[in-house]
C-alpha positions, 0 to 999 in steps of 0.5 A, a space after each residue: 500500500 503506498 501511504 503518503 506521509 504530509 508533515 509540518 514541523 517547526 523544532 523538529 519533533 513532527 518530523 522525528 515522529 513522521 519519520 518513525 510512522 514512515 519507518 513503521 510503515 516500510 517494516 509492514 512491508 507499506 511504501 511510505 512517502 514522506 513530504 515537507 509541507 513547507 517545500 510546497 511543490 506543485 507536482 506532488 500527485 495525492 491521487 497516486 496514494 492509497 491512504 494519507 497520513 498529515 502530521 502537524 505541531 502546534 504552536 501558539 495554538 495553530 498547526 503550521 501555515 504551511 500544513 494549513 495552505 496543504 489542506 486547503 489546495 489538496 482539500 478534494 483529494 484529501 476528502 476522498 482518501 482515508 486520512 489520519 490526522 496526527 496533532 503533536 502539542 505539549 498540551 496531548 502530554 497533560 490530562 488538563 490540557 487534552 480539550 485544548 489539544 482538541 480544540 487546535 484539531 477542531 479549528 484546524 478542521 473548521 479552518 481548513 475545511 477537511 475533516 481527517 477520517 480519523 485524528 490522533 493528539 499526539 504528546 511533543 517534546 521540549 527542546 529547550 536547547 533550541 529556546 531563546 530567553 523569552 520562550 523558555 519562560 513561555 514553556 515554565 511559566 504559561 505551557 508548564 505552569 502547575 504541571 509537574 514533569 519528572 526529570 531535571 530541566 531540560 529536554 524531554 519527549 513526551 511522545 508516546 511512541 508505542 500509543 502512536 505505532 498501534 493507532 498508526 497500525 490500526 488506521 493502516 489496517 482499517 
């Protein structure tokens, strides 16, 4: 089965989590095809793909413009395929912020005006390697507030790599 693999990334943990689903894939014996959707090129044939697999992070509470301006010029296509629709945000990580990791999908969603035949909240990571000054005191002091993460300060991933591999095996399977 040839599976496309549409990804936005801003720190990179989308892309570390489509390449994973993109190796899963090959393992299963499937032809995974991975796509940067900021590279944008127009030759890029969805109808050639038997399922597809859009990922996207959330920052600032939006997925990526160039995963929105994707869904929006594929939005045809898009809605005659099986999709699944990966929404890694910090906020998937913690019990209270699951509603709001819904509600970027939901406006994505509403924005884009493709509904996925299947959504998964996907938990990110924290690259503070990565963080000037003033993000850093986002992520502790807005992102990270009253929550407790286990370790020292510094970078940690959330994703919960066994979760994703079952409900990427079971999107494939269906």
């Amino acid at each position: 089965m040839k599976i496309l693999i549409v990804y936005g990334t801003t720190e990179g943990q989308t892309q570390i989590i489509a390449e994973r689903v993109a190796a899963q894939l090959r393992e299963s014996g499937h032809g995974p095809e991975l796509y940067d959707a900021a590279r944008r090129p127009g030759d890029l044939d969805l109808g050639a793909f038997d399922k597809i697999i859009v990922a996207g992070s959330v920052h600032q509470k939006q997925h990526q413009r160039s995963l929105e301006i994707f869904a929006l010029s594929n939005l045809a296509q898009l809605k005659a395929k099986p999709t699944l629709f990966l929404s890694v945000s910090l906020s998937a990580a913690f019990k209270d912020g699951k509603a709001d990791a819904q509600s970027y999908v939901d406006e994505f969603f509403a924005y884009t005006g493709w509904q996925a035949s299947q959504a998964l909240l996907v938990a990110g990571a924290l690259r503070y390697d990565e963080y000037d000054y003033f993000m850093e005191q986002i992520v502790e002091h807005v992102v990270l507030k009253d929550r407790e993460v286990n370790g020292p300060k510094g970078d940690h991933e959330f994703t919960d790599w066994d979760a994703l591999a079952r409900s990427v095996g079971a999107f494939v399977q269906s």
